[in-house]
C-alpha positions as CSV (number, residue, x, y, z in Angstrom):
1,X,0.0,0.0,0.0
2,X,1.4,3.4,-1.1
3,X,2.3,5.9,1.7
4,X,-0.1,8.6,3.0
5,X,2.3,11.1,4.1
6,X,4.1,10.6,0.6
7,X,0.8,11.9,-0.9
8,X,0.1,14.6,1.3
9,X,3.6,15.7,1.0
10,X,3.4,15.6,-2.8
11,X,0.1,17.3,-2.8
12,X,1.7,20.2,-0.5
13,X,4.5,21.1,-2.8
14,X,2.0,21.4,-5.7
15,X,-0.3,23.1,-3.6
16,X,2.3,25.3,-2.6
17,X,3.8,25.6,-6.0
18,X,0.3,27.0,-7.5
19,X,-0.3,29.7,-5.0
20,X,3.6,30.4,-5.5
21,X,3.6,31.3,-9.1
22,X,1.1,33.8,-9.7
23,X,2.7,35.5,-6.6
24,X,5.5,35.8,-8.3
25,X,4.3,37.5,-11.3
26,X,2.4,40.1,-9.3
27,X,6.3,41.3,-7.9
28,X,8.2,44.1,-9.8
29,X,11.8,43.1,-10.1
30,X,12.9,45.0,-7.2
31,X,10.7,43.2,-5.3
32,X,12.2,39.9,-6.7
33,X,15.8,40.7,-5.6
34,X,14.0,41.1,-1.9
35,X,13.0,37.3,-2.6
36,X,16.1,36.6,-4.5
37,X,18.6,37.6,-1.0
38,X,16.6,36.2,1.5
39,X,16.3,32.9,-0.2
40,X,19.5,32.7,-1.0
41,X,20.8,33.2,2.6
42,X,18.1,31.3,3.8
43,X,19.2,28.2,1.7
44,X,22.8,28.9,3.3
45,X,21.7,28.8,6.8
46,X,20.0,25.4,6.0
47,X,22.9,23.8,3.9
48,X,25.2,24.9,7.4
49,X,22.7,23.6,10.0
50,X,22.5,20.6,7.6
51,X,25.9,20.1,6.8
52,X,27.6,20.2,10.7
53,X,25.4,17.3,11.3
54,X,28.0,15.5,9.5
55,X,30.3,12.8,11.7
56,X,33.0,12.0,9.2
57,X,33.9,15.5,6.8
58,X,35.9,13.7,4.5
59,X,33.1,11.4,4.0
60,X,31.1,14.4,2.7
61,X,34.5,15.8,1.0
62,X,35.0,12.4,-1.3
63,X,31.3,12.2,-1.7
64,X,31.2,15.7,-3.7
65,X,34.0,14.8,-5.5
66,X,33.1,11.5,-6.7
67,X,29.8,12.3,-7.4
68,X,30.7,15.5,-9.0
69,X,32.7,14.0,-11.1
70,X,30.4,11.1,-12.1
71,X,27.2,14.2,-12.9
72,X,30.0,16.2,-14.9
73,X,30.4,12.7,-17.1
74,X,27.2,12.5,-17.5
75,X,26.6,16.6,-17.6
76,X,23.2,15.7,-15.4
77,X,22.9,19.5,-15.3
78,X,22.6,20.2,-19.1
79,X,20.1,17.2,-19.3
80,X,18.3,19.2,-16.5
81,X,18.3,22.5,-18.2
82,X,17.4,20.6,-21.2
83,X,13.9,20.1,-20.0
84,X,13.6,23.7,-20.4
85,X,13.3,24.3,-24.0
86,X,11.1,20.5,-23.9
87,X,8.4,21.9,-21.1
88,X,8.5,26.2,-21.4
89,X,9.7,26.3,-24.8
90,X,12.3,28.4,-24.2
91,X,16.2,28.2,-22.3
92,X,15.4,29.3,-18.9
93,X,18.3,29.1,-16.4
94,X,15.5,29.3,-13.5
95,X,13.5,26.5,-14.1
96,X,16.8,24.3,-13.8
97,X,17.8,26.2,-10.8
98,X,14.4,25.8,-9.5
99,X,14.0,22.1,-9.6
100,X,17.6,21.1,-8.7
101,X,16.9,23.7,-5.2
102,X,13.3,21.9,-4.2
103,X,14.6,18.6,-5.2
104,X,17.5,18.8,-2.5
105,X,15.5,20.7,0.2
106,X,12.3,18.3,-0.2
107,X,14.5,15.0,0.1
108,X,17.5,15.1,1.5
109,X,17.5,15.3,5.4
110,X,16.6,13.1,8.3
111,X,12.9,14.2,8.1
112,X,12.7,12.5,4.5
113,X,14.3,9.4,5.4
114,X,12.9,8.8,9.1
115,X,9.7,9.5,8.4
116,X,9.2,7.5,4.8
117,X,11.0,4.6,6.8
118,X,8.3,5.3,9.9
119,X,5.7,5.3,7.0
120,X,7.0,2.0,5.0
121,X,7.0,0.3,8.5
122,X,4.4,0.9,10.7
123,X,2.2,3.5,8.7
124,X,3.5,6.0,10.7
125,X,3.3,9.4,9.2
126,X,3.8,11.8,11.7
127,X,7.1,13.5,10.7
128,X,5.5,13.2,6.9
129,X,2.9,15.1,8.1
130,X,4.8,18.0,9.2
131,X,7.6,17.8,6.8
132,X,4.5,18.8,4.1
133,X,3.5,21.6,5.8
134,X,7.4,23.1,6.0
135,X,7.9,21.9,2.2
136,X,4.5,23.6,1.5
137,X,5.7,26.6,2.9
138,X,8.9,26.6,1.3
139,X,7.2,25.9,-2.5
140,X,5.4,29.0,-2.2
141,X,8.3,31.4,-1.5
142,X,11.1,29.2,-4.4
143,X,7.7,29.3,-7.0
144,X,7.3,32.9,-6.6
145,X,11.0,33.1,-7.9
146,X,11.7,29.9,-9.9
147,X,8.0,29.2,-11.6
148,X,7.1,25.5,-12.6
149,X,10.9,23.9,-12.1
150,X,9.2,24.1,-8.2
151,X,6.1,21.9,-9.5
152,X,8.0,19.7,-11.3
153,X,10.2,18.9,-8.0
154,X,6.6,17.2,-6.6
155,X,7.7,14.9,-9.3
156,X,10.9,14.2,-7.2
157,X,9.1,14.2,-3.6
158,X,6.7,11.6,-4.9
159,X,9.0,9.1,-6.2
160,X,11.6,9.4,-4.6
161,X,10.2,9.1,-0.6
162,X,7.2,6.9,-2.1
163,X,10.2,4.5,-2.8
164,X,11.8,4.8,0.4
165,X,8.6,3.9,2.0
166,X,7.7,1.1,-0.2
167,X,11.0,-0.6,0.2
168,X,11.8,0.5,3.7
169,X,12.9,-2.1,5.4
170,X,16.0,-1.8,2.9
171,X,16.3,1.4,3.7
172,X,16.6,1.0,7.2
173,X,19.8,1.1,7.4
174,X,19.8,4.7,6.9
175,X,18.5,5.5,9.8
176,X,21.6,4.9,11.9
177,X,23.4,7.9,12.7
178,X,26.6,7.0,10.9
179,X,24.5,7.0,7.6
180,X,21.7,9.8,8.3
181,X,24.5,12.2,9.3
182,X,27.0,12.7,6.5
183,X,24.0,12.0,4.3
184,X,22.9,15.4,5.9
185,X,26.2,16.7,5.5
186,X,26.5,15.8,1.9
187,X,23.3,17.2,0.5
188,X,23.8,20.6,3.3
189,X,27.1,21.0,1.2
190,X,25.2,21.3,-1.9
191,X,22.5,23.4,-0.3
192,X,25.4,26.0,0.4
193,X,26.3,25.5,-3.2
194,X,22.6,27.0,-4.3
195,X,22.4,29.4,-2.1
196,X,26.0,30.7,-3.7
197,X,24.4,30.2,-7.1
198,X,21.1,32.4,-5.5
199,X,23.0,34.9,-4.8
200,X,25.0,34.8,-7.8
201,X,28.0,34.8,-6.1
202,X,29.2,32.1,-8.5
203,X,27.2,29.8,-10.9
204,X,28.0,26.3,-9.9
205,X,25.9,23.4,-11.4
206,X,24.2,22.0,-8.4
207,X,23.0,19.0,-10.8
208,X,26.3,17.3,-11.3
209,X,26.3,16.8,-7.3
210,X,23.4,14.7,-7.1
211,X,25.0,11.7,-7.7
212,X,27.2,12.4,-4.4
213,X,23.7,11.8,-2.4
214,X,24.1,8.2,-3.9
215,X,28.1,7.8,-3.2
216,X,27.4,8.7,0.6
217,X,26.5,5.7,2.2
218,X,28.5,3.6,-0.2
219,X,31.7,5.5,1.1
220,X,30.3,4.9,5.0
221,X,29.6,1.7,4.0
222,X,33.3,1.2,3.4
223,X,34.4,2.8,6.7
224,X,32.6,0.7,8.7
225,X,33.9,-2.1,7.0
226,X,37.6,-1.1,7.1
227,X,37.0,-0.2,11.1
């Protein structure tokens, strides 16, 4: 049976998403940059809190690397951007930047993992349920800057945690502090990284880090074994 909070959670982002859009176009540019800053610090402060829950930094540190290098192989972030042209018919930096953001701040962090585990489980979806309403929150203030890339992340939210909670007790394992942690740490790392690419501080392609949320526990994995 398919998850409850997945749905709910799914059905906040697009909620949030919807109300977050036409917002958006109401604001004058100089109201934008106002959204633009705060955002983009806020998304700092959360890639920090995120990334000191980390146990092991050089975890985190190969992590980036190896799955930076794997997403710039594969140049994930052009195949990203590339649904641009396919969905709004035109090359729109934003709608890249927008998706790759949500994607990271909607499931990566020990909310999204304890509670699709709790759901998978024992139909538990208390931290689900209050994970939506944050993530609802949050859609509404990235759509009124970054458009449908935000809706589009729903997309993410829904498979991604609906297969954490259908195959759970796989997942388990992720749970323990040694995994959850640098996990954390990995995907705060490349939270930092957007909120630098926010505030255009320096345009780094978030995208070719995803595969380091991947190489994380594979790289624990091997510490534990070695100790």
């Amino acid at each position: 049976m398919f998850s409850l909070g997945v749905i709910v959670n799914t059905l906040t982002v697009i909620g949030g998403t919807l109300i977050g859009i036409p917002l958006g176009n109401k604001l004058k540019d100089r109201h934008k940059s106002i959204f633009f800053i705060s955002i983009g610090i806020l998304t700092i402060l959360i890639g920090v809190s995120m990334g000191l829950k980390s146990q092991n930094f050089l975890v985190v540190l190969g992590s980036l690397v190896i799955g930076g290098l794997i997403g710039e192989n594969f140049e994930i972030e052009n195949k990203i951007s590339g649904l641009t042209k396919k969905i709004s018919k035109k090359d729109d930096s934003n709608f890249a930047t927008g998706f790759v953001s949500t994607t990271i701040l909607f499931v990566v962090g020990p909310m999204t993992i304890l509670g699709c585990v709790n759901s998978g489980l024992n139909g538990n979806n208390e931290i689900l349920y209050l994970k939506s309403i944050m993530d609802g929150i949050s859609s509404i203030a990235f759509a009124s800057i970054y458009g449908i890339g935000v809706l589009l992340s729903a997309g993410s939210v829904f498979v991604i945690e609906g297969g954490i909670a259908l195959l759970a007790s796989t997942f388990q394992f992720l749970t323990l502090p040694a995994y959850l942690n640098d996990f954390t740490g990995t995907g705060g790392a490349m939270m930092i990284m957007i909120g630098l690419r926010i505030l255009n501080v320096k345009e780094i392609k978030v995208g070719n880090f995803l595969p380091a949320l991947i190489v994380a526990p594979f790289i624990d994995f091997l510490v534990i074994l070695i100790h």
